[in-house]
N, C-alpha and C positions, 0 to 999 in steps of 0.2 A: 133298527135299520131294515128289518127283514118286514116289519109291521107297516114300515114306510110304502115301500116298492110294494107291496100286495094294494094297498090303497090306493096308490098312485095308476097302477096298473088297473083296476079294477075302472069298468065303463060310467058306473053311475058316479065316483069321486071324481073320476077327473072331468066327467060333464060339470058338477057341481064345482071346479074349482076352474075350470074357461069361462061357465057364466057368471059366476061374483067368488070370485079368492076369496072375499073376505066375510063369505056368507058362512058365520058360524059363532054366535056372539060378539059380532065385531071384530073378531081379531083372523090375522090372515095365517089359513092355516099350514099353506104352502112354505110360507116363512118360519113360523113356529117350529114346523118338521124338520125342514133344515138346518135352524136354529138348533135343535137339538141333536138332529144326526151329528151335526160340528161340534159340540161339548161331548159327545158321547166318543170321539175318534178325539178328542183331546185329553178327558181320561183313557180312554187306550194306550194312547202312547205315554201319557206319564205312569199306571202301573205296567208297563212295558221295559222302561226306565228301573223303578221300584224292585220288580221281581229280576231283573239282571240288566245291570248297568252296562255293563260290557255289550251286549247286546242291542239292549233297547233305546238307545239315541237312534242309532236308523231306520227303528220301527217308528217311530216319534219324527221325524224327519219325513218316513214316508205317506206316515198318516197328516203329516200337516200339508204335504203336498194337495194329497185329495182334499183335505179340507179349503185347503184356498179355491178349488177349482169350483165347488156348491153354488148354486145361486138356487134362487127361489123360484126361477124360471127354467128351470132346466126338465127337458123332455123325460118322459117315465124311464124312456131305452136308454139314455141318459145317465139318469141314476140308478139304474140297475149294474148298467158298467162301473161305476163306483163300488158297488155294496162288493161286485167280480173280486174288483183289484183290490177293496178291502181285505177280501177273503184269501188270497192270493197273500199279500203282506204280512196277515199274521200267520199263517203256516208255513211261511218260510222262515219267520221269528220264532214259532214253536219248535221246528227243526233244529235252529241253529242253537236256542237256547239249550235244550234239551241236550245238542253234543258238546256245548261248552261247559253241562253243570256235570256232564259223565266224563270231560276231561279232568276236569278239577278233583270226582274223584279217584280218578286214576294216579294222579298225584299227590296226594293224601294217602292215599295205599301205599304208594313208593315213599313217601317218608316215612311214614310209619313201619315198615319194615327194615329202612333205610336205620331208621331208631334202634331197633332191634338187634340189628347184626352191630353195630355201633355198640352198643351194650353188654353184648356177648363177647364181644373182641377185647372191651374193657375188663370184665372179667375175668376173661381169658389171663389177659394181663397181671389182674390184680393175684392172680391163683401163682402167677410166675414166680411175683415177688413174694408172693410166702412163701413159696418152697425154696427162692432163696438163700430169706432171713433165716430158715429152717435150721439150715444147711453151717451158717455162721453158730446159730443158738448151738449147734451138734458140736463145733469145734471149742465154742465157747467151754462147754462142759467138759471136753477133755483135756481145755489149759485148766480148768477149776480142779482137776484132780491132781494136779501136781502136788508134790508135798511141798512149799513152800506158802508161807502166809497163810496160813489155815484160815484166818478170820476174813479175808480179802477171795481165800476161794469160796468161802460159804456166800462171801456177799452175792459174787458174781452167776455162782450156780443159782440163789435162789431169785434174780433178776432174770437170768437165762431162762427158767422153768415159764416165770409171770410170762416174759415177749412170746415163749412157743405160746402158753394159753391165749393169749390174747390178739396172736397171729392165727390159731385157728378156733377162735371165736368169728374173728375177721373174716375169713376162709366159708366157712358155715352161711354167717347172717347174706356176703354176696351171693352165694348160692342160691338161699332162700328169693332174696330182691330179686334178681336174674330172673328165678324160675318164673315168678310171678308178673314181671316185666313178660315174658314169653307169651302167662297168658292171658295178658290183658291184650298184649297187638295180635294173637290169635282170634281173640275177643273182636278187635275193630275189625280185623281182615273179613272175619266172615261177616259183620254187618255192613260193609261196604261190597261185598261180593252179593249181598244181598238184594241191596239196595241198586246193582246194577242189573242184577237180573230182573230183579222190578220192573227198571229203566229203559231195558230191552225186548218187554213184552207189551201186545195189545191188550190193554183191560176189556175192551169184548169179549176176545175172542182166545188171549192166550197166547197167541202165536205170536213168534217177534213182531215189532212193530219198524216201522219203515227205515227208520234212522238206524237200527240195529242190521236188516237186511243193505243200508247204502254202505256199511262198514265192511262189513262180509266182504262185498261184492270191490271194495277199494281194495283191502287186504289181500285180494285172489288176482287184481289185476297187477298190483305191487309184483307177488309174487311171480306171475308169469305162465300160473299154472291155467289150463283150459278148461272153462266152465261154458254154463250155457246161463241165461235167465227164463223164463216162463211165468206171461201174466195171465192172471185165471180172472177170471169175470164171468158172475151170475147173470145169466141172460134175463130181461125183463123186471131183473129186482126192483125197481122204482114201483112197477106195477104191486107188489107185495103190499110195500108200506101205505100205496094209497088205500088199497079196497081190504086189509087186514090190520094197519096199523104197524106204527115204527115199535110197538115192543115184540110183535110177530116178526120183522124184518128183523130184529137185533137176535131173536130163539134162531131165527134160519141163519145167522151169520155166523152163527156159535155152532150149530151142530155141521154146516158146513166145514169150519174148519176142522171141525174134530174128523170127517170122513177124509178132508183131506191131511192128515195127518196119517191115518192109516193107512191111505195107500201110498203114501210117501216110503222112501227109504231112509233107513236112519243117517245115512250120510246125506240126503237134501234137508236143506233146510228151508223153511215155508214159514212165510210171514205176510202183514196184512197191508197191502199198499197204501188201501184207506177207500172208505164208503165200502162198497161189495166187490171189490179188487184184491186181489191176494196174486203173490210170486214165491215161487221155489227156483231155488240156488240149485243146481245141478253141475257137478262137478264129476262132469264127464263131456265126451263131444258131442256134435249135433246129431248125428245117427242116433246114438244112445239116448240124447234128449229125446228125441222125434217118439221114440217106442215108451219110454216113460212116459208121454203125455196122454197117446192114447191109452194107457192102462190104467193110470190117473183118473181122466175125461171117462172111461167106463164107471169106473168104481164110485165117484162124487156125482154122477147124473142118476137121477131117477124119481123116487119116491121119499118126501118130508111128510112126517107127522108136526104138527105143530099147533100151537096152541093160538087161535084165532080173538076176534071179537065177539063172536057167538056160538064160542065153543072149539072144539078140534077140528081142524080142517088137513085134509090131506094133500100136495102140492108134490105136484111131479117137474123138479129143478132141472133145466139143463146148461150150462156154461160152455162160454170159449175160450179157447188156450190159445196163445201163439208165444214161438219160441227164437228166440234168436242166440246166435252162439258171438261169445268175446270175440272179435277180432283186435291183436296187437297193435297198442295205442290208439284204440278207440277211447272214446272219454265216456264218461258213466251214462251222460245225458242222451249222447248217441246208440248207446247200446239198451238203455230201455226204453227209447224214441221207436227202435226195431221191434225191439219185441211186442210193444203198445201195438204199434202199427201190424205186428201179424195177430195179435188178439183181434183187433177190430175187423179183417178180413176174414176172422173166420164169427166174428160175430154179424157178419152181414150176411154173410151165408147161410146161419142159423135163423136168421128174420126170413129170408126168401122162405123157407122152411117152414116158417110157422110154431118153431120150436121158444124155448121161455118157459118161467114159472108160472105153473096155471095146476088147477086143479083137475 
C-alpha cells in the first residue's frame, strides 16, 4: 500500500503511466496495483475476522467500503486518502481489539477466583459435616459402653472407631485438594495479572500504552475526582528518523521516555500516545499541572547521546507540552481534542523559535 502511493506520487511513474498505463510488458500496471492493494485489504479484513471475531466484521465492512471505492484511475492524492483512512480503520480495530481481549481477561480472573472461594466455601462445608458426624461417632461410643449386649456394643464401637477414621481421613485429603486448588488459581491470577501488565505497556518504550492511559483517564472521570491531561511531543522528530534513521528515532523514544519517567511523580502516570506523542495523567488541578509541566519540559529538553548511522551522534531535543484540565461531563474525545490543541500552540511557538531536535 505504502509502496503503492510512493510510486504513484513519484514524477517520473506517474509521467510513465499518463503516457501508456500499459507500458510495462504489456500488462497495465495502474490496474495490477490496485488489483492488489484490494486483495491485500480483503485479507485484512478476513484476518481481522480470524484474530477476533467480535470485532473484526466491522473492520471487514470498513475495509470493503474502501475497497469498492479503487479504481485504476484514481488520482495519487486520491489514493493516498485511502492508504489515511486505511490507517485510521485499523487502529481503531487495534484499540478496540486489544480492550475486548483485556475484558475477557478480566473475566477469567473473576471466575477463576469466583472458583476458588466456591471451593473454599465447599470445604468449609465439608469440614462442618465432619465435625458433625464427629460429634454422633462420640455419642455412638458412650451408648457402646453400656453394659448390655456386649457383642452388639463391640460391633458398634468398632464401626464408630472405622466412620471417625475415615471422616478424618476425609477431613485431611480436602485440605490437601483445597490447598492445592489455592495454588493453582494463585498460579492463574498472577499469570493473568501478568499478562495484563503486558497488555498495558508500550513495547518501545515501557510506558503504558494508549488504551491503558484511555482507561485511567474513564476511571477518574467516572469517579468525579479532578485531574489534568498533558500531551508531550518531540519537536522536529520526523527530522531524526530521516537524516539518522528509524532505529536512532526508536533509541531517542526510549530514553526519552525513561527522562520522562523521572521527572514524573509517582502519582502521574505517563504513557505513549503513539509515534513521538506521550501523555501524563495528573491528578491534581490546573495550577499544579501548569508548574509540573514546566519542571518536566526542563528536565526532558536538552542533550541526547545516541547512537547514529555513522556512529554516536549528539542531539539537543526540545518538546511541547500543552495541558488541559477535566471539566464535568466533558467526554474523553473533548478533553484530549484541548489538550492536543494547547500542545500544538506551544509547538508553534517553538518552530517561530527555531527550536527541535538537531545537533
Amino acid at each position: 500500500m505504502i509502496s503503492l502511493k510512493k510510486y504513484l506520487d513519484s514524477t517520473e511513474s506517474r509521467k510513465s503511466l499518463l503516457d501508456d498505463p500499459t507500458d510495462f510488458d504489456g500488462q497495465d500496471i495502474a490496474s495490477a496495483a490496485v488489483a492488489a492493494y484490494s486483495s491485500a485489504l480483503t485479507e485484512m479484513g478476513n484476518s481481522g475476522v480470524n484474530a477476533c471475531p467480535g470485532e473484526g466484521e466491522e473492520l471487514k465492512h470498513r475495509l470493503g467500503g474502501v475497497r469498492a471505492a479503487l479504481s485504476s484511475q484514481m488520482e495519487p492524492a486520491a489514493l493516498a486518502a485511502t492508504a489515511a483512512e486505511v490507517c485510521e480503520h485499523l487502529q481503531s480495530w487495534g484499540r478496540r481489539t486489544a480492550k475486548h481481549y483485556q475484558n475477557k481477561a478480566g473475566e477469567v480472573k473473576a471466575l477463576l477466583l469466583l472458583m476458588a472461594r466456591t471451593t473454599e466455601s465447599v470445604g468449609a462445608r465439608d469440614q462442618r459435616c465432619a465435625g458433625q458426624i464427629s460429634e454422633v461417632t462420640s455419642r455412638l461410643r458412650e451408648i457402646a459402653s453400656l453394659d448390655d449386649l456386649t457383642q452388639i456394643r463391640a460391633s458398634i464401637e468398632k464401626s464408630t472407631l472405622e466412620l471417625k477414621s475415615s471422616i478424618d481421613r476425609m477431613t485431611s485429603e480436602g485440605k490437601a485438594a483445597l490447598e492445592q486448588l489455592r495454588e493453582q488459581v494463585s498460579s492463574y491470577q498472577a499469570k493473568l495479572e501478568e499478562a495484563e501488565e503486558i497488555a498495558s505497556r508500550d513495547a518501545l518504550t515501557g510506558v503504558r500504552s494508549r488504551l491503558s492511559l484511555e482507561n485511567q483517564i474513564e476511571s477518574r472521570m467516572a469517579a468525579g475526582t479532578p485531574f489534568c491531561v498533558a500531551m508531550v511531543d518531540i519537536d522536529g522528530f520526523k527530522r531524526v528518523n530521516d537524516e539518522h534513521g528509524h532505529l536512532t528515532g526508536d533509541e531517542l523514544l526510549r530514553q526519552f521516555a525513561a527522562e520522562l519517567r523521572s521527572a514524573c511523580r509517582s502519582s502521574d502516570l505517563i504513557g505513549r500516545w503513539g509515534g513521538d506523542e506521550f501523555m501524563i495523567l495528573f491528578e491534581c488541578g490546573l495550577a499544579e499541572a501548569v508548574q509540573q509541566r514546566e519542571r518536566i519540559r526542563k528536565w526532558i529538553c536538552g542533550h541526547y547521546n545516541l547512537q547514529g548511522k555513522a556512529g554516536s551522534i549528539r542531539l539537543t531535543v526540545e518538546a511541547s507540552i500543552g495541558v488541559a484540565e477535566y471539566e464535568p461531563g466533558e467526554s474523553l474525545k473533548a478533553l484530549l481534542a484541548r489538550a492536543d490543541g494547547a500542545m500544538y500552540e506551544h509547538k508553534a511557538c517553538a518552530r517561530g523559535n527555531g527550536n527541535g531536535a538537531r545537533r
